[in-house]
N, C-alpha and C positions, 0 to 999 in steps of 0.2 A: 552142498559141501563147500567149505572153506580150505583156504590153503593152510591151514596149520592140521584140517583132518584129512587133508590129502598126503600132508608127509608122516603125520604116524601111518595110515595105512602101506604107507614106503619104508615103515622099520625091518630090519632084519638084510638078509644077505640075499644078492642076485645075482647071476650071470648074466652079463649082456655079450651081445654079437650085435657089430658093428660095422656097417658098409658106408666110407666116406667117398665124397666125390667133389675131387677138386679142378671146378669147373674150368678156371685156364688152363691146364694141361689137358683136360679130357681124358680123365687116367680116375679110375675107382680103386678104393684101397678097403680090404676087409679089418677087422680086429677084431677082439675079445679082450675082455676085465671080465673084473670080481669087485662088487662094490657092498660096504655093509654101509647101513644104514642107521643113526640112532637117534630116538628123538629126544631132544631136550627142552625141560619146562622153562617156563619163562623165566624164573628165577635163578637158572642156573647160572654159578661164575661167568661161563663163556661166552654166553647171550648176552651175559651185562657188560662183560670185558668188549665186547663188539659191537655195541650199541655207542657206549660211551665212546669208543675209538672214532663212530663217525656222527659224532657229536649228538645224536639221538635221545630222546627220553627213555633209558630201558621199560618204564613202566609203559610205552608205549608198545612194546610186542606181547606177542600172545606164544613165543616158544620159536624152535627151531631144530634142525637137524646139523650130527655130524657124518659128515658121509667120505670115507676111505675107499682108495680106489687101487688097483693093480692091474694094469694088461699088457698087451703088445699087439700091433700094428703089421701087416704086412712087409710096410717098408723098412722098417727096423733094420740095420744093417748088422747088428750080428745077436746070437744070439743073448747075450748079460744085456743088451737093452731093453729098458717095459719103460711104462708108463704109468709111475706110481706115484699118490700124493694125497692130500686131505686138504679139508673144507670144511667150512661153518657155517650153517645159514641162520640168521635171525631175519622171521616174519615179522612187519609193523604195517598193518592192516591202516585203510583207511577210517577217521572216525565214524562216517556215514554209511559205509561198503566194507562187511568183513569181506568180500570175495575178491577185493582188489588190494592194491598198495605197496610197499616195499618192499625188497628182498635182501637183507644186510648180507653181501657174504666177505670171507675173510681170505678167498681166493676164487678170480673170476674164472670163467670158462675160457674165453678168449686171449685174454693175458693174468698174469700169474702177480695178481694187484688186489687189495679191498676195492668191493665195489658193490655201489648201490645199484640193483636194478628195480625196474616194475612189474607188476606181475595181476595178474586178472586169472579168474575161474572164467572158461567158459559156458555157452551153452548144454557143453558135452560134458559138462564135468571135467574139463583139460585144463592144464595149469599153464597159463603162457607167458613166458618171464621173456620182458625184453631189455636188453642191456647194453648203453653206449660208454664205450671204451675211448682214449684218447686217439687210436688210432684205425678203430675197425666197430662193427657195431654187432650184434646178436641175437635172434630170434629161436626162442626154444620153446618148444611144447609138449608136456606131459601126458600121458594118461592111461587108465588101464581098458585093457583088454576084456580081462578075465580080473577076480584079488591075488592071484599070484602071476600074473601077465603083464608087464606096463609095457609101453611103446615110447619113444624119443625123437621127435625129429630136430633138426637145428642147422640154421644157416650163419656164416659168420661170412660180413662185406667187409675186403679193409677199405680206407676212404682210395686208396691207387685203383681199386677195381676188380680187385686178386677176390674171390670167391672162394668158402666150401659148401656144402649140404652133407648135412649127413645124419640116417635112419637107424635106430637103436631098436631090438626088441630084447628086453629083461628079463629072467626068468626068476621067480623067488624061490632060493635054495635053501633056505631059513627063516623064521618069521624074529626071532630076536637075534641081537648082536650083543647086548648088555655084556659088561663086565668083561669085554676082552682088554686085553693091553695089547698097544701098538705089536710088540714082537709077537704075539699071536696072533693077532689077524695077520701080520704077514706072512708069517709062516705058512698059517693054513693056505692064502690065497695063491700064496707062488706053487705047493701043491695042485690047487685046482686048476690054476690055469693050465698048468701042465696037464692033466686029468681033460679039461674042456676040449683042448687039439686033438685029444683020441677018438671022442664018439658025437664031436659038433658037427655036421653038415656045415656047408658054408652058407644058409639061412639061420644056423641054430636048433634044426631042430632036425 
């Protein structure tokens, strides 16, 4: 498997449950989102519009995903606060190794910037993007379960010492996302989220 047929088999919509753990305080924090998933050809405006943004060959990728996201956090201090936003990823695979290479996104994990990271298929079929930031760095790793099951983990160092981790399990609640418009993914999602706090255990399941 390649990282571009690792994120189609990522199209369509998930629920994740979320346990972070941030190591200097020694305090864990739960959440939940709603994330749709969709993939885009290599050809498409947004992959070229993002390629060329960081100076890249477009014809050097093989495609990429938009992925829209909506949750809330334990700590949230009331309730009008989530944690909502979107994302672009364009794959650029190494010439010698499709299972390794770049990961163009148009918002990082860590900070809220374009940013290149690297990324290798594992052993296991697990997608592991590492990604240094100007002030903090990040190690994440994909992979499925089950085809409707992925898992997440991910650690973020800032260079002061400040630490998180934190463990994702996804559940696919749709296999496509095509054709929605922004106001309707959100719509639906602030419904489900709401819907997910009625009958989620705090593992998710």
């Amino acid at each position: 498997m390649d990282a571009m047929e690792f994120f189609k088999l990522s199209a369509g919509k998930w629920r994740s449950q979320r346990a972070t753990h941030h190591l200097a305080f020694k305090r864990s924090e739960t959440g939940e989102s709603d994330i749709q998933v969709e993939t885009l050809a290599e050809d498409h405006p947004e992959i070229i519009e993002l390629c060329q943004y960081h100076q890249i060959d477009p014809s050097l990728s093989v495609g990429g995903s938009r992925v829209r996201w909506l949750g809330t956090m334990a700590w949230d201090r009331d309730a009008d606060e989530n944690h909502e936003g979107k994302t672009i990823f364009a794959i650029v695979p190494d010439v010698d190794n499709p299972r390794q290479g770049r990961l163009l996104r148009e918002r990082g994990y860590a900070e809220i910037v374009p940013v290149v990271g690297l990324y290798h298929m594992d052993d296991q079929d697990g997608l592991v993007l590492t990604t240094e930031y100007e002030t903090m760095s990040s190690i994440e790793r994909f992979w499925f379960a089950s085809p409707n099951l992925r898992l997440r983990t991910s650690t973020v160092k800032r260079f002061g010492g400040f630490s998180t981790a934190s463990f994702c399990t996804e559940a696919r609640v749709e296999t496509s996302s095509e054709g929605s418009s922004t106001e309707e993914v959100t719509s639906r999602q602030t419904e489900d989220v709401q819907e997910a706090r009625q009958f989620y255990s705090v593992l998710g399941w």
